[in-house]
C-alpha positions in Angstrom: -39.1 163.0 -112.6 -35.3 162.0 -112.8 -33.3 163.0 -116.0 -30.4 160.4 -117.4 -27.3 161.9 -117.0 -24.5 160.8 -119.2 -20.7 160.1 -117.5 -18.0 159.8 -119.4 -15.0 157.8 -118.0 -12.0 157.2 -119.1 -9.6 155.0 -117.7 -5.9 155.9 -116.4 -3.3 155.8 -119.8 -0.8 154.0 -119.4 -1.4 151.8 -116.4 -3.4 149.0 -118.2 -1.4 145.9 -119.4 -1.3 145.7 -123.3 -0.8 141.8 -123.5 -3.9 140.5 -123.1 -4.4 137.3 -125.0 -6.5 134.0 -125.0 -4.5 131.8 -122.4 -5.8 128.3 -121.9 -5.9 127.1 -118.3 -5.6 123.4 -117.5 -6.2 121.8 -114.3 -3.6 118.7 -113.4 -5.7 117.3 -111.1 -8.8 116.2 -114.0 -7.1 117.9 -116.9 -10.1 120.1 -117.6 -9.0 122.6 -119.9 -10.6 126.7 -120.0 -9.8 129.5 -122.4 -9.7 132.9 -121.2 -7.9 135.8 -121.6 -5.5 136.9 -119.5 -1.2 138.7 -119.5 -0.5 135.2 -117.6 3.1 134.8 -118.2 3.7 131.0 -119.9 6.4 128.9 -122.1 4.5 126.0 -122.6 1.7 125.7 -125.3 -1.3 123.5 -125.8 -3.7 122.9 -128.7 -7.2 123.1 -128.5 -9.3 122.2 -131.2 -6.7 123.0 -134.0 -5.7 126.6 -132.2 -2.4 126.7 -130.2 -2.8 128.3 -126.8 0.3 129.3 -124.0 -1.2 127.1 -121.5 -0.9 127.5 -117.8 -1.4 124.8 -115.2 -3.3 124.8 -112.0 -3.7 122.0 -109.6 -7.3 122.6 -108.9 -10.0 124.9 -110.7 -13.6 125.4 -110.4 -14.2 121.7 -111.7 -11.7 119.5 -109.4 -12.4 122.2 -106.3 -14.8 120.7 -103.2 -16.8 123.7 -103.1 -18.0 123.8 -106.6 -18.1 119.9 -107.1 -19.7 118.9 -103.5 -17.0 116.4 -103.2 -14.5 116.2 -100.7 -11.4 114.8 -102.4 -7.7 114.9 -101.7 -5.3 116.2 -103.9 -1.8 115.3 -102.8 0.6 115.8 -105.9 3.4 117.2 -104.6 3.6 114.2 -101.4 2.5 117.1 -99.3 1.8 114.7 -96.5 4.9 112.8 -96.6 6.8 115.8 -96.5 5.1 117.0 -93.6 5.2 113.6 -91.7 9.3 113.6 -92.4 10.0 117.4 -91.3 8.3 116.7 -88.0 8.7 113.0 -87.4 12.0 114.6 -85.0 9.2 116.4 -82.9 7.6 112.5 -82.0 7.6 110.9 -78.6 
């Protein structure tokens, strides 16, 4: 017969951040919006549902990403492509 034995852990002081905080995370590409917490750094704000949030934007999440949706989309906001096209457009015969 196996007894229970009880651990006690205790974490590191001193090493953990302090600033944790609800931090609302909102995807450009379908403007889906999440609350979690997190110490994300952010000066921008967004309210949701009468609450102001520091917001931090993503260009894809869990709702706009091809794995998670079964979609295969392109996301091109920064005119990734055309960049690309231009910086080695030199290299073409």
């Amino acid at each position: 017969m196996h007894t229970r034995k009880e651990y006690s852990i205790t974490m590191k002081p001193e090493i953990h951040p302090e600033n944790y905080r609800l931090v609302a995370f909102k995807d450009m590409s379908n403007d889906d919006v999440f609350i979690t917490k997190s110490t994300a750094e952010s000066k921008e704000t967004i309210e949701v549902d009468g609450v102001t949030y520091p917001v931090v934007k993503l260009e894809i999440s869990r709702t706009s990403h091809p794995f998670y949706t079964g979609k295969s989309k392109l996301v091109d906001t920064a005119g990734r492509i055309d960049k690309f096209k231009n910086k080695y457009a030199k290299f073409k015969k």
